[in-house]
C-alpha positions as CSV (number, residue, x, y, z in Angstrom):
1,X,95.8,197.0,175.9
2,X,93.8,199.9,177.4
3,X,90.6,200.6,175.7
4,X,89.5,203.4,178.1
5,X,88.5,206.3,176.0
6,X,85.7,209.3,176.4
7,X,83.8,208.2,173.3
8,X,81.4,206.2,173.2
9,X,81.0,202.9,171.0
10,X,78.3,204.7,168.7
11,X,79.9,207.7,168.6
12,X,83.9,206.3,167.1
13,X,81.7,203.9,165.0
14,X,80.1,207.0,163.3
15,X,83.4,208.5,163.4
16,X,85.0,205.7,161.7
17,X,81.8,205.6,158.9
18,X,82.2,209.4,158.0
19,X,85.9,209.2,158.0
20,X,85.8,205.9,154.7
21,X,83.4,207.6,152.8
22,X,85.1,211.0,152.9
23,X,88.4,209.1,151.7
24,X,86.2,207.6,149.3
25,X,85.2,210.9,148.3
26,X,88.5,211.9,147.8
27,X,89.2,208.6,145.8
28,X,91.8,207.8,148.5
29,X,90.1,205.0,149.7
30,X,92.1,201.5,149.0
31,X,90.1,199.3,146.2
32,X,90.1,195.6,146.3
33,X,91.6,194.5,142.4
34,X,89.8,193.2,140.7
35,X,91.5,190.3,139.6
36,X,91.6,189.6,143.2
37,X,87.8,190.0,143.6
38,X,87.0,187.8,140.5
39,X,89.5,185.3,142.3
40,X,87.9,186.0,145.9
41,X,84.1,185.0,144.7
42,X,85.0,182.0,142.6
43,X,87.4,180.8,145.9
44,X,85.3,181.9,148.8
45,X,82.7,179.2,148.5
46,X,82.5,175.4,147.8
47,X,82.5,174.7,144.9
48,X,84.8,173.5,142.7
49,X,86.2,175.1,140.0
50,X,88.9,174.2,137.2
51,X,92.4,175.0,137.6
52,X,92.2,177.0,134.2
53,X,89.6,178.6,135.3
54,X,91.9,180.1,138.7
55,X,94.3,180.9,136.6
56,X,92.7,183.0,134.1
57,X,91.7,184.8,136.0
58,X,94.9,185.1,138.0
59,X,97.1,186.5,134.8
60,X,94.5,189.1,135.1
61,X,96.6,190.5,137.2
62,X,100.5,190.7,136.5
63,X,101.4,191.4,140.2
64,X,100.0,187.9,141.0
65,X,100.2,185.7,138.5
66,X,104.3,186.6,139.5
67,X,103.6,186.8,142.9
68,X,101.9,183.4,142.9
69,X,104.8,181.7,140.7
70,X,107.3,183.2,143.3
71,X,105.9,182.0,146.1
72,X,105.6,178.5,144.7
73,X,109.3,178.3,144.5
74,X,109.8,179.0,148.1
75,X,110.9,176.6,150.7
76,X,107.1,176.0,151.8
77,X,105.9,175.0,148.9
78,X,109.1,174.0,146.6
79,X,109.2,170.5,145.7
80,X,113.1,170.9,144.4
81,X,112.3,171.7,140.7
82,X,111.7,175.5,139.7
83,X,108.3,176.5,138.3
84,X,107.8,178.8,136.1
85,X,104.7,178.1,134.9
86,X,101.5,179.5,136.4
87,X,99.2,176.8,135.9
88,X,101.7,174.5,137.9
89,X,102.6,176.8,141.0
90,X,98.5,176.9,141.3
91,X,98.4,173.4,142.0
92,X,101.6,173.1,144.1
93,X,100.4,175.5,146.2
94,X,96.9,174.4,146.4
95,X,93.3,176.7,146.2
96,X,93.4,177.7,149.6
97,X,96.7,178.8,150.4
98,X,96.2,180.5,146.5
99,X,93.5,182.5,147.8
100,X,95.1,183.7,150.9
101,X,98.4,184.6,148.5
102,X,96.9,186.3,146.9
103,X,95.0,188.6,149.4
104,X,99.0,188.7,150.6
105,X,100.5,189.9,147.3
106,X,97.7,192.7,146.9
107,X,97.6,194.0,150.4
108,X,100.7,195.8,149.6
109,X,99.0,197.4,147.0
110,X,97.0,199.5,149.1
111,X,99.6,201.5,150.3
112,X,99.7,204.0,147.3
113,X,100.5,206.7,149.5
114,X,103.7,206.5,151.5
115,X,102.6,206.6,155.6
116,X,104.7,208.0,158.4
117,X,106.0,204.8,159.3
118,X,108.0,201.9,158.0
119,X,105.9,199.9,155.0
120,X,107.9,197.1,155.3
121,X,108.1,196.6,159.1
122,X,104.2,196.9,158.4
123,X,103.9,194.3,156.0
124,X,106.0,191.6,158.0
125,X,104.1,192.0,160.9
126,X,100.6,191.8,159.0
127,X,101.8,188.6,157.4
128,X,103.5,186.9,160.1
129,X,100.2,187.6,162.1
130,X,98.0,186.1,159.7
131,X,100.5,183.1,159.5
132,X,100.0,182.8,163.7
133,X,96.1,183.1,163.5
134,X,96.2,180.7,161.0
135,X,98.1,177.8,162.8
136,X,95.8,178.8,165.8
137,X,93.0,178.2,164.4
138,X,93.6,175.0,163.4
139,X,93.8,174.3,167.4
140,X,90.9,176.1,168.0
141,X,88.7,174.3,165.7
142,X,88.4,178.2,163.7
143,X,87.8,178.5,160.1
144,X,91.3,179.0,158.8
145,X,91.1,181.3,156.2
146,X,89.0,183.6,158.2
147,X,91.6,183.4,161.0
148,X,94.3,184.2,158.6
149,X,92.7,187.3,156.7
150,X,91.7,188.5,160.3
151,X,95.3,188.4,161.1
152,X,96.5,190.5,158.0
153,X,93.9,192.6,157.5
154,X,93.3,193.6,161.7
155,X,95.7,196.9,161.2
156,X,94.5,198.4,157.8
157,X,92.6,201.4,160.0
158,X,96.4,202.8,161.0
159,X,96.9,203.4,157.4
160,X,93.4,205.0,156.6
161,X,93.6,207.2,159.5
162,X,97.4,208.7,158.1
163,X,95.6,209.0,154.8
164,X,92.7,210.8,156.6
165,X,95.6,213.5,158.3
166,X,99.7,212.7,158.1
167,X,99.9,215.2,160.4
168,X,97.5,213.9,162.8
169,X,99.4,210.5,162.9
170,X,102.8,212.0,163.2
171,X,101.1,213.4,166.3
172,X,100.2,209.9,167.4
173,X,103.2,208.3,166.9
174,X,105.1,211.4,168.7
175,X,102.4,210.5,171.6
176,X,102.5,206.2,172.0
177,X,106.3,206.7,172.5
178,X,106.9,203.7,170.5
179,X,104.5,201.9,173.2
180,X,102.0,199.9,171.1
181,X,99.5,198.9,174.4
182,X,98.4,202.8,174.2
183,X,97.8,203.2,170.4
184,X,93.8,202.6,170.4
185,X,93.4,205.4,173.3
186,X,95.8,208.1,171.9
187,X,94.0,207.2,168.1
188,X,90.7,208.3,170.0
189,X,91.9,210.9,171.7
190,X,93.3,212.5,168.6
191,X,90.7,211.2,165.9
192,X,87.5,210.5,167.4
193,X,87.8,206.9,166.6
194,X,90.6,204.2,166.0
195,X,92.1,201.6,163.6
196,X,90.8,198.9,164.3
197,X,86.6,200.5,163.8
198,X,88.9,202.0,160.5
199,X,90.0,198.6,159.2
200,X,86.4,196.9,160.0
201,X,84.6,199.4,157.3
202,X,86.6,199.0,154.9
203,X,86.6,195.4,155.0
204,X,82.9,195.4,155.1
205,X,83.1,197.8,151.7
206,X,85.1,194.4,150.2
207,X,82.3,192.5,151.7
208,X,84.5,190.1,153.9
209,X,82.8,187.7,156.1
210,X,81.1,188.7,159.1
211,X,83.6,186.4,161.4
212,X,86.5,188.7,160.0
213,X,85.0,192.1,159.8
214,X,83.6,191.8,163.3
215,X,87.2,189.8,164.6
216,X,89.2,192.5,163.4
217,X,86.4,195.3,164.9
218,X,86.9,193.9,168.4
219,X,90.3,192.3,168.1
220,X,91.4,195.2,171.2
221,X,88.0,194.3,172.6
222,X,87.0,191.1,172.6
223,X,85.2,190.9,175.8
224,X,82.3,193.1,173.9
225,X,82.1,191.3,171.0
226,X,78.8,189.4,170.4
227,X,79.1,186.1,171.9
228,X,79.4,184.2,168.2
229,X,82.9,187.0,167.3
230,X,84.3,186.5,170.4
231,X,86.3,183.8,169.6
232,X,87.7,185.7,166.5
233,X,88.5,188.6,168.3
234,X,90.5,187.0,170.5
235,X,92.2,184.8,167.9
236,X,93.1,188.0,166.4
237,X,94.5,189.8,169.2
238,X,96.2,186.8,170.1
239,X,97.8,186.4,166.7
240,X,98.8,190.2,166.5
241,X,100.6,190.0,170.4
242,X,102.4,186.7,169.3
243,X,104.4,188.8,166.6
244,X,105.0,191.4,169.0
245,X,106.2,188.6,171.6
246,X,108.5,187.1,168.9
247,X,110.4,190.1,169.4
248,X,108.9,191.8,165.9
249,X,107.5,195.4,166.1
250,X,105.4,197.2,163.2
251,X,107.3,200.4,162.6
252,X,104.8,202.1,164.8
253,X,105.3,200.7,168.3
254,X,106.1,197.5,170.4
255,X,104.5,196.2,173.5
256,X,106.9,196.9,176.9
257,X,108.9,193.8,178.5
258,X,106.6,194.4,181.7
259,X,103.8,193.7,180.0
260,X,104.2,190.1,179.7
261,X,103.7,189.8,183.5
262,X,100.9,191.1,184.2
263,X,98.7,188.8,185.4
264,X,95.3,190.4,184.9
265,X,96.5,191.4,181.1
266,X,94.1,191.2,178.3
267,X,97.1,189.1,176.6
268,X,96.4,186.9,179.7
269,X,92.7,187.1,179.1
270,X,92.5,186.4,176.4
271,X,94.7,183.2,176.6
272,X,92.7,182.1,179.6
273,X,89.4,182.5,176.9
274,X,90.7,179.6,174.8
275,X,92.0,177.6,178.2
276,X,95.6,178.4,176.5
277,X,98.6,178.0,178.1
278,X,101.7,180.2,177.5
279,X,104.2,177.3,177.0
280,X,101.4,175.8,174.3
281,X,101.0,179.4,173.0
282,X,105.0,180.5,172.5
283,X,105.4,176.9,170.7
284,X,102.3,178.2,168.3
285,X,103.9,181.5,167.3
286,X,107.1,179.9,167.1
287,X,105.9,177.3,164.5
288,X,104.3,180.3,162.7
289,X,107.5,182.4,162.6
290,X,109.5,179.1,161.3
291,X,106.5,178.8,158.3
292,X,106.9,182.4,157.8
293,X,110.5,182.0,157.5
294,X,109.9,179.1,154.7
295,X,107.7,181.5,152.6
296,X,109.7,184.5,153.2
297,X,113.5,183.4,153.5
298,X,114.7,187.0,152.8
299,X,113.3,190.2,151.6
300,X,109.3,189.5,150.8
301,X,108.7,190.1,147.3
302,X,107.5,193.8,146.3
């Protein structure tokens, strides 16, 4: 994806700064729950903590604590028997993949406005991401709940900037054509700065992890990443193009059929980072999409 653009780095980072705290000023900006930031502290380090514990603080939050029960019951994680019981679909599902749920559940929860393009498109393609990144990373010897929050968290900027102006991103879409590879450039053009700068303030506000606030920052860069993010930047670009390869756009664009053959591609580069093949790669995103398809066997849960 073209990154060409008459701003400078500085200047769409500043850009991107001004434009959070004015939605924050407006009480626009998208707040982490707190339920999910109580869970998020006691999760995100090592130590371990009772499974009453979890869930008290999980029935905090009604969205989750049915969320969490729901998604216990699906095909990737159902044992045969139904659960109802919270305490139960914690430890059938296990801490990790409860912490990541739940960053899943609540990411819906920040679209309180209604954008200019298809929520649910949106959603499927954040998730599905985050499942590729994850199964990645796990080849790529990358922390894998960093890899998966990089994946569903990368495109959070699109909706800020249609919170910023509707009008201005009606503009974009009218502009990209439906072609994803030129959204970062026309975003530029129009606002001064893109998503994916968007995305990496706010998630610094929630005080993610450097490895996914600076992934998702370069994830249409990652050649100008600092050497340690590269490898997350590419991870996430990686994951976001597998969906888009599977054949599954966002509601805002998809990537062209000729763009696959490119030979000097960032796509390719980005494979060729990781000494990746294509055959190795489609069989990763395909593995994803199937584990996806487990957790999400028809409509996602609201």
């Amino acid at each position: 994806m073209s990154e060409n653009t008459s701003h400078s780095a500085s200047s769409t980072s500043q850009v991107s700064k001004e434009m959070v705290e004015h939605l924050a000023e407006l009480g626009d900006l998208p707040r982490m729950p707190q339920a999910l930031m109580k869970l998020e502290k006691m999760l995100a380090d090592d130590t371990s903590h009772d499974v009453s514990e979890i869930v008290k603080v999980i029935t905090l939050d009604a969205r989750l604590t049915a969320g969490i029960i729901f998604m216990s019951n699906t095909a990737k994680y159902s044992l045969g028997e139904a659960v109802t019981d919270l305490s139960e679909a914690v430890v059938r599902i296990g801490l990790d993949d409860v912490r990541l749920l739940a960053h899943t559940i609540s990411y819906r929860e920040t679209f309180h406005r209604k954008p200019p393009f298809s929520v649910d498109l949106f959603m499927k393609h954040a998730v599905m991401a985050a499942f590729i990144a994850q199964l990645l990373s796990k080849k790529l010897n990358l922390n894998p709940s960093d890899a998966f929050l990089c994946g569903l968290m990368r495109d959070l900027g699109i909706y800020l900037l249609a919170l910023e102006s509707r009008e201005k991103y009606q503009e974009v879409l009218k502009a990209i054509d439906y072609d994803i590879t030129v959204l970062p450039v026309v975003e530029n053009k129009t606002y001064g700065t893109y998503h994916a700068l968007m995305s990496a303030r706010l998630l610094q506000l929630w005080k993610f992890s450097n490895e996914v606030v600076m992934g998702v920052a370069y994830h249409h860069i990652p050649e100008k990443a600092r050497e340690e993010f590269q490898p997350y930047a590419n991870l996430t670009y990686l994951a976001e193009m597998g969906v888009f390869r599977l054949g599954h756009d966002n509601g805002i664009g998809e990537v062209p059929s000729t763009y696959w053959d490119l030979e000097d591609s960032k796509f390719q580069k980005a494979l060729d980072f990781f000494g990746m093949s294509i055959e190795v790669f489609d069989a990763e995103i395909q593995a994803a999409e199937a584990e996806y398809e487990k957790a999400y066997p028809a409509n996602p849960q609201d």
